[in-house]
C-alpha positions as CSV (number, residue, x, y, z in Angstrom):
1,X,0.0,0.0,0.0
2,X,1.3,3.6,-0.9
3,X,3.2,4.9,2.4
4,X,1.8,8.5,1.2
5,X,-1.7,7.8,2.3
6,X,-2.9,9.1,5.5
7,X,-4.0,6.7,8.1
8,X,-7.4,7.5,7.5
9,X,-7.1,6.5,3.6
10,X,-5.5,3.7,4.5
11,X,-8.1,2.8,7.0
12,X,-10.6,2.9,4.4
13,X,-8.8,1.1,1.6
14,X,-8.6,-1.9,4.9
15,X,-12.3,-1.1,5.6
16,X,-13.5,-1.8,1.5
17,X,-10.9,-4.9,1.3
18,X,-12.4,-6.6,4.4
19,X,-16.2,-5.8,3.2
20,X,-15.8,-7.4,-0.2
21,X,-14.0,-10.3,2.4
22,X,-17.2,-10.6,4.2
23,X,-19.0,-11.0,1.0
24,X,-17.0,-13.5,-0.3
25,X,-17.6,-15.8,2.9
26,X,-21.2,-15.4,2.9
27,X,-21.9,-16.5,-0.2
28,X,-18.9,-19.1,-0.6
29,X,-17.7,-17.2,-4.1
30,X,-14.3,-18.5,-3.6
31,X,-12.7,-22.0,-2.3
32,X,-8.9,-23.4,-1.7
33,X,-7.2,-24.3,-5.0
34,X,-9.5,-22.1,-7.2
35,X,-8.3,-20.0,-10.6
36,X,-9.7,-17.0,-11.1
37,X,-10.2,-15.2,-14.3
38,X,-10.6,-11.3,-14.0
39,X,-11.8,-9.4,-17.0
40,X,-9.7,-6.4,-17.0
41,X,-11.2,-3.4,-18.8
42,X,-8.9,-0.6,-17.5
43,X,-11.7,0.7,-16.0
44,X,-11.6,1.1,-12.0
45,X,-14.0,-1.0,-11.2
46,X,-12.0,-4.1,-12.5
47,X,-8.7,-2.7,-11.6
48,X,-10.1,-2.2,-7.4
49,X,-11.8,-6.1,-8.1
50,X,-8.2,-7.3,-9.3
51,X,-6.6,-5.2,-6.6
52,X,-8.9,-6.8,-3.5
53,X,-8.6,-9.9,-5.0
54,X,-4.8,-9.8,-4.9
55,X,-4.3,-7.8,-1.4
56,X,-6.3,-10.6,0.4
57,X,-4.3,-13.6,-0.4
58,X,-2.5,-13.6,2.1
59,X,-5.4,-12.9,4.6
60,X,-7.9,-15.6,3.8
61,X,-7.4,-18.6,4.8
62,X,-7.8,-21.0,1.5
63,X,-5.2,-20.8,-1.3
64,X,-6.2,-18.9,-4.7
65,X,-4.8,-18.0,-8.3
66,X,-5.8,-15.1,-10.4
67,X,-5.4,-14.6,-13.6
68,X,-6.1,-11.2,-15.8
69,X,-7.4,-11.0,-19.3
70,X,-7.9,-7.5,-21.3
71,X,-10.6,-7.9,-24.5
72,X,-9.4,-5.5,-26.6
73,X,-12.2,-5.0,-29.3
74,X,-10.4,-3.4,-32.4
75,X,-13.4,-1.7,-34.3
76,X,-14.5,0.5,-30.7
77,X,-12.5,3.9,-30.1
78,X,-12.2,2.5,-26.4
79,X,-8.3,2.9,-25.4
80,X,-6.9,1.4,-22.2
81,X,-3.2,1.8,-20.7
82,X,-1.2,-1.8,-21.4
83,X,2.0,-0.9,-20.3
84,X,0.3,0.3,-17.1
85,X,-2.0,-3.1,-16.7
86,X,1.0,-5.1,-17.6
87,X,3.2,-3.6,-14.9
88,X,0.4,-3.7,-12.3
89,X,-0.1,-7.5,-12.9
90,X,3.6,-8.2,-13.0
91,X,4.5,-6.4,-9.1
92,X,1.5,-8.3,-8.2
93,X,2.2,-12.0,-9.5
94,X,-1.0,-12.1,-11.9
95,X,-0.8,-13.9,-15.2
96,X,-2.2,-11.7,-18.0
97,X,-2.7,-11.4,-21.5
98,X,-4.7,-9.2,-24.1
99,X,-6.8,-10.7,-26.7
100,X,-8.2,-8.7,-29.5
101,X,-11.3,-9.0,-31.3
102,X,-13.9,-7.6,-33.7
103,X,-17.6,-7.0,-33.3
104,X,-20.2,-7.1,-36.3
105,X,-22.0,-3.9,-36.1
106,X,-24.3,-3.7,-39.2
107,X,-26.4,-7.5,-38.9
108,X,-29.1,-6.1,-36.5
109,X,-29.8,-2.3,-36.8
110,X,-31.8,-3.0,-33.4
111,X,-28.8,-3.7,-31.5
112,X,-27.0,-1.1,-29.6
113,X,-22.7,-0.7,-29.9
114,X,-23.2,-0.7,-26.2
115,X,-25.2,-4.8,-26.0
116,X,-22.7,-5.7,-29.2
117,X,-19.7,-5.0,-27.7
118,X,-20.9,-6.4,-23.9
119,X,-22.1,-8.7,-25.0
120,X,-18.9,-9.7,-27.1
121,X,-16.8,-9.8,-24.2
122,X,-18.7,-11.4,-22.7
123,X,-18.6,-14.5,-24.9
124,X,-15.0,-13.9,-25.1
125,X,-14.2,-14.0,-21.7
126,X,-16.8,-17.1,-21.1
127,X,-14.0,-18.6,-23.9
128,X,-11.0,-18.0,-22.1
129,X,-12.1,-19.0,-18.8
130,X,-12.5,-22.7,-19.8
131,X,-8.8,-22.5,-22.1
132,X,-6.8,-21.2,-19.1
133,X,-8.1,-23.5,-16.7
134,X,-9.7,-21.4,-14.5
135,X,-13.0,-22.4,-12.5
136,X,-13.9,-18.7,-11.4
137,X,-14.6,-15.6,-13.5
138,X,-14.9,-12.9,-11.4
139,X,-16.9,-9.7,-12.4
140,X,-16.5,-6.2,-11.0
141,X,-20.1,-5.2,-10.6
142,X,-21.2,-3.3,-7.5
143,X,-24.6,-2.6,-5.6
144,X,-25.2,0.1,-7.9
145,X,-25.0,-2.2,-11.1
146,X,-27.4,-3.9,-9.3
147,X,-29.7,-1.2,-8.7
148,X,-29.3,-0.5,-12.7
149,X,-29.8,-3.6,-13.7
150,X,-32.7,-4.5,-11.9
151,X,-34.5,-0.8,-12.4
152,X,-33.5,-1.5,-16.5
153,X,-35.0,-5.3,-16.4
154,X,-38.1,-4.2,-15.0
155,X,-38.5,-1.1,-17.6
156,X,-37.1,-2.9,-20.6
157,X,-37.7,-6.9,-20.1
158,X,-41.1,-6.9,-18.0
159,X,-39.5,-8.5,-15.4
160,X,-38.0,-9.1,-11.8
161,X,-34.2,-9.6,-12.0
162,X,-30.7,-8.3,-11.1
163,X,-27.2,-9.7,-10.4
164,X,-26.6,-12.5,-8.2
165,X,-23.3,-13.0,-6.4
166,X,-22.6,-16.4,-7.9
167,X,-24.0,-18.3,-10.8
168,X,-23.1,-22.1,-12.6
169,X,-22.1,-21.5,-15.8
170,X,-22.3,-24.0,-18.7
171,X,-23.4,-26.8,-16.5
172,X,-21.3,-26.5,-14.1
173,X,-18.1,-25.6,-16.0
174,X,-17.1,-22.3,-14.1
175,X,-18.9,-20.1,-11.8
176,X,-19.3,-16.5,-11.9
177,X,-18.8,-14.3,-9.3
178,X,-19.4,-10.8,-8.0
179,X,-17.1,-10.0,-5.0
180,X,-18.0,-6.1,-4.8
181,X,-21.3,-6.6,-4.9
182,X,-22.0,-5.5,-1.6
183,X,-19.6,-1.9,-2.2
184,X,-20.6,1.0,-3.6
185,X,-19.9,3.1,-7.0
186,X,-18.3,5.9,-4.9
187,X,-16.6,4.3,-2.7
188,X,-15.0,1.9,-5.3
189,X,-14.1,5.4,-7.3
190,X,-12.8,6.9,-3.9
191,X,-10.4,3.5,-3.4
192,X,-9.3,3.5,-6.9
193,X,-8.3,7.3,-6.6
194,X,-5.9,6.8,-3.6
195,X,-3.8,3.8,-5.4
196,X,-4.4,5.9,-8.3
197,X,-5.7,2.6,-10.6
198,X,-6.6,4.5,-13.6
199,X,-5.6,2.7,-17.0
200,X,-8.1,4.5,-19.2
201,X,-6.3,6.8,-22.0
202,X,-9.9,7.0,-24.3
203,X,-13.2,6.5,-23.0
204,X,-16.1,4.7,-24.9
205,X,-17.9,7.8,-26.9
206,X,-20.9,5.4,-26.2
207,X,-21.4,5.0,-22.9
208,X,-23.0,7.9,-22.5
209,X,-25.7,7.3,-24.4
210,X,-27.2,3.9,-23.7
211,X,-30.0,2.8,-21.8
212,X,-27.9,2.3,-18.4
213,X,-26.9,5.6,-18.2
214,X,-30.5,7.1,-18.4
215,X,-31.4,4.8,-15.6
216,X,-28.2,5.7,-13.5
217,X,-29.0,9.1,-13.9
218,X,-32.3,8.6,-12.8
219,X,-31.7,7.0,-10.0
220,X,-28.6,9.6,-8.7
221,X,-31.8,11.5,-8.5
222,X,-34.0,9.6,-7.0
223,X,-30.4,8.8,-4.4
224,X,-30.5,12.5,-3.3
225,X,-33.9,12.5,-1.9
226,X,-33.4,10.2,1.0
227,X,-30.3,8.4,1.7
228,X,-32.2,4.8,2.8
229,X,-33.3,4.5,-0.9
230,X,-30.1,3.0,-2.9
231,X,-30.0,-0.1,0.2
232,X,-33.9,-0.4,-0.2
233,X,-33.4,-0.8,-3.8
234,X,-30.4,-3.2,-3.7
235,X,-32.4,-5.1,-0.6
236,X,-35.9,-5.3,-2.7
237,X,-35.8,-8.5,-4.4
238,X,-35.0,-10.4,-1.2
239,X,-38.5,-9.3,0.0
240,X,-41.2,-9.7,-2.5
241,X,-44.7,-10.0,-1.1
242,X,-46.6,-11.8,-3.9
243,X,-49.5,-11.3,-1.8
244,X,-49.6,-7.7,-3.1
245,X,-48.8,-8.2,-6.8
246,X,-51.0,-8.6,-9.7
247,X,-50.1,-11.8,-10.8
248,X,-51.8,-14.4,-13.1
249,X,-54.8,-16.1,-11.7
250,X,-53.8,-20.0,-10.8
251,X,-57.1,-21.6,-11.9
């Protein structure tokens, strides 16, 4: 850890580290001997994942590998920092490796950049979990992807659904995990500050305009007029009272 950092910084760097710690006991996302696979965007929220993920190896109790990928798609004017990701990885004893790729965006007019390119990297990094041998892909998501996700489901899909923090994959093949789940956007920014993990040199010109950022800045709105609301949100699906829903008739 940066001697710079006042104890206070550093007290809350420990403070994030051991919450994502408690998450990952609850729900059993990691076990001794697993590989885990960590998408690496350059973004901060998988650069604090990879950075959690590699501070507490020593402090829990079960033995772990990580390894780092970075999906690279050619035909998006999305730049990250590789010399920066490479050196990170290296002081830190991750494996890593950058794979490039090209999306199709002219079959479906209906399709967003934004869900072709996701969704891309997605497949990708399904791929590569299952050629380097890892059991584990771990995902950077937080409560307020959650939040999102759910909030966008319910507007766009007609239905109820977020993230979970662990799902089988392919029938069993890997798992997929969400260790920050439990953290939120700004204090995962605020962490990633003080290390200084910043390995964007371009931003997406897209992301600005998709459907997830009209719901994000909905609910920042929606945040400001009572703190309780983001937890309630994020707590919701835990607590659904069909008894008050209008669902089908049984008979």
């Amino acid at each position: 850890m940066n001697q710079d950092l006042t104890r206070g910084q550093k007290t809350f760097i420990n403070k994030l580290r051991k919450k994502a710690t408690r998450t990952i006991y609850k729900h059993k996302l990691i076990q001794d001997n697993d590989c885990i696979l960590v998408g690496l965007s350059g973004g901060k929220d998988s650069l604090v994942l990879l950075d959690i993920l590699a501070s507490r190896r020593k402090a829990l109790p079960f033995k772990y590998s990580i390894k780092a990928v970075h999906i690279n798609v050619t035909n998006i004017p999305y730049e990250a920092d590789i010399e920066f990701l490479q050196n990170y990885t290296a002081q830190n004893n991750i494996d890593f490796s950058v794979h490039n790729i090209e999306i199709d965006l002219k079959s479906d007019p209906n399709l967003s950049t934004c869900f072709r390119c996701s969704w891309a990297r997605r497949t990708t990094l399904f791929r590569l979990t299952e050629k380097l041998n890892c059991n584990k892909l771990a995902f950077g998501h937080h409560l307020d992807d959650a939040n999102e996700t759910l909030i966008m489901n319910m507007l766009f899909n007609g239905e109820i659904s977020s993230l979970p923090y662990k799902v089988s994959m392919f029938n069993g093949k890997f798992e997929l995990i969400r260790p920050m789940l439990d953290l939120e956007a700004q204090d995962i920014a605020y962490y990633s500050n003080l290390l200084n993990l910043k390995a964007e040199l371009r931003r997406c010109p897209h992301e600005k305009v998709n459907r997830r950022a009209m719901v994000r800045n909905m609910l920042e709105q929606f945040y400001k007029i009572h703190p309780g609301i983001k937890r309630n949100l994020f707590r919701s699906p835990r607590k659904i009272i069909f008894k008050y829903l209008p669902l089908d008739s049984e008979s």
